[in-house]
C-alpha distance (Angstrom), angle and dihedral (degrees) to the residues before:
residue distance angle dihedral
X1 . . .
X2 3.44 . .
X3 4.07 124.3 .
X4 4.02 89.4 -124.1
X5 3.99 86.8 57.9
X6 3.76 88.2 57.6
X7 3.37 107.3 44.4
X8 3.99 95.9 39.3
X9 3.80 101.9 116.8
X10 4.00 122.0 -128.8
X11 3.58 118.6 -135.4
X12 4.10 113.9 -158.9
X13 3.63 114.1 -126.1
X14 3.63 124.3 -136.6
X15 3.30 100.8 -97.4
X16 3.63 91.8 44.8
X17 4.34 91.9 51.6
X18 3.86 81.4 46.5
X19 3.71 96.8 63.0
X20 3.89 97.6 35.1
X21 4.45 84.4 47.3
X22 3.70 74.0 61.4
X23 4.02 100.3 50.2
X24 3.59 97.2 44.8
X25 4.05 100.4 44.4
X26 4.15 87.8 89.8
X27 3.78 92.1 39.5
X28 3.82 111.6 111.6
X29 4.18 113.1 -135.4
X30 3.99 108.7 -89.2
X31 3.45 98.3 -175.0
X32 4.25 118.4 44.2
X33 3.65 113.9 -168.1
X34 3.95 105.1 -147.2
X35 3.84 142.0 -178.3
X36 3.87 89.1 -58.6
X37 3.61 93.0 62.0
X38 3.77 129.4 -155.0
X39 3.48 110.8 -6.9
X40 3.84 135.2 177.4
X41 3.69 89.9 -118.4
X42 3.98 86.2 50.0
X43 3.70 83.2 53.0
X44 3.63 98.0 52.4
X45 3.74 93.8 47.1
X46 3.79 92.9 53.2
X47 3.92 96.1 49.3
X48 3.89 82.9 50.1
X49 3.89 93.2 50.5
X50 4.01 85.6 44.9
X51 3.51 84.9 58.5
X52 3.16 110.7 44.2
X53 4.01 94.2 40.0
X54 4.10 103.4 20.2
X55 3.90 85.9 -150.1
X56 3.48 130.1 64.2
X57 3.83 158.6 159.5
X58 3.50 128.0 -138.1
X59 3.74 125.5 178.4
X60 3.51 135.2 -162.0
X61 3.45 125.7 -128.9
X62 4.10 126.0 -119.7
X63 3.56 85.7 -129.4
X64 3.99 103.4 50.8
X65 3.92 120.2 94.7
X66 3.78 92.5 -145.8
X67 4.20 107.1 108.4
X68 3.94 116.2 -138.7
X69 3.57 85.3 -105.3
X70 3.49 100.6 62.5
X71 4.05 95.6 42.9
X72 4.03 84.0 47.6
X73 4.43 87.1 51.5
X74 3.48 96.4 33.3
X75 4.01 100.0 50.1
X76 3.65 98.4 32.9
X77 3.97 85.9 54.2
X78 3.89 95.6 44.9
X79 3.70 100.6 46.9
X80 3.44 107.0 23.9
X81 3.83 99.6 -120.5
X82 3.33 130.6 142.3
X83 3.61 127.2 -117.2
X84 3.70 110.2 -124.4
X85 4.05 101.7 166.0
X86 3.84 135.9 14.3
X87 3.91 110.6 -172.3
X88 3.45 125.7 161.4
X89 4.28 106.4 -40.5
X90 4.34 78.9 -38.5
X91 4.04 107.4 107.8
X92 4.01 117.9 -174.4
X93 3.72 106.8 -151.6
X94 3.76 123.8 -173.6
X95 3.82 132.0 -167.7
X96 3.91 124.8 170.8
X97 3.69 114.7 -129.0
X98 4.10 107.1 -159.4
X99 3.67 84.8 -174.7
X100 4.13 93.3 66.3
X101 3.80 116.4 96.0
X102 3.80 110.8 -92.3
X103 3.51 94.4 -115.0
X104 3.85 89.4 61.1
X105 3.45 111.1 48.2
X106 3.74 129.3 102.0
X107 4.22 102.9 -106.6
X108 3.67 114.3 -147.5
X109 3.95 95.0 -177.0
């Protein structure tokens, strides 16, 4: 494969944010950004949660400094996920994971 494949990024289309929108209202946060902001441990954890889950919700604590702006910029950047959903201080990040079983992973077709 070549590197250019790899790297290309994917950018959801509506109907594809639509549908996950609708797979990640129930989801509970899994990542909570708190008063010591965005961290590289915080990082870490959420590219592990993208992988292991491909979509989910983060939320950002009343007490933490960091704007939803900079969580949105600073996530997206470090883990390569996607924003699909900024509501409130409640972000909906997805990621595919090709290495998942089949029968796991979120289908966009």
């Amino acid at each position: 494969m070549d590197v250019t494949e790899e790297t290309e990024t994917k950018t959801l289309s509506g109907k594809q944010k639509k549908y996950l929108k609708g797979l990640g209202h129930h989801l509970s946060p899994v990542i909570l950004i708190g008063k010591e902001g965005i961290s590289p441990q915080l990082i870490e954890a959420t590219a592990q949660e993208l992988k292991n889950h491909e979509l989910i919700k983060i939320k950002i604590g009343n007490n933490s400094t960091v704007t939803k702006q900079d969580a949105v910029q600073t996530l997206t950047t470090a883990t390569g996920g996607e924003l699909v959903q900024l509501i409130g201080k409640s972000l909906l990040l997805y990621k595919e994971n090709p290495e998942r079983p089949k029968d796991e992973r979120v289908s966009l077709a």
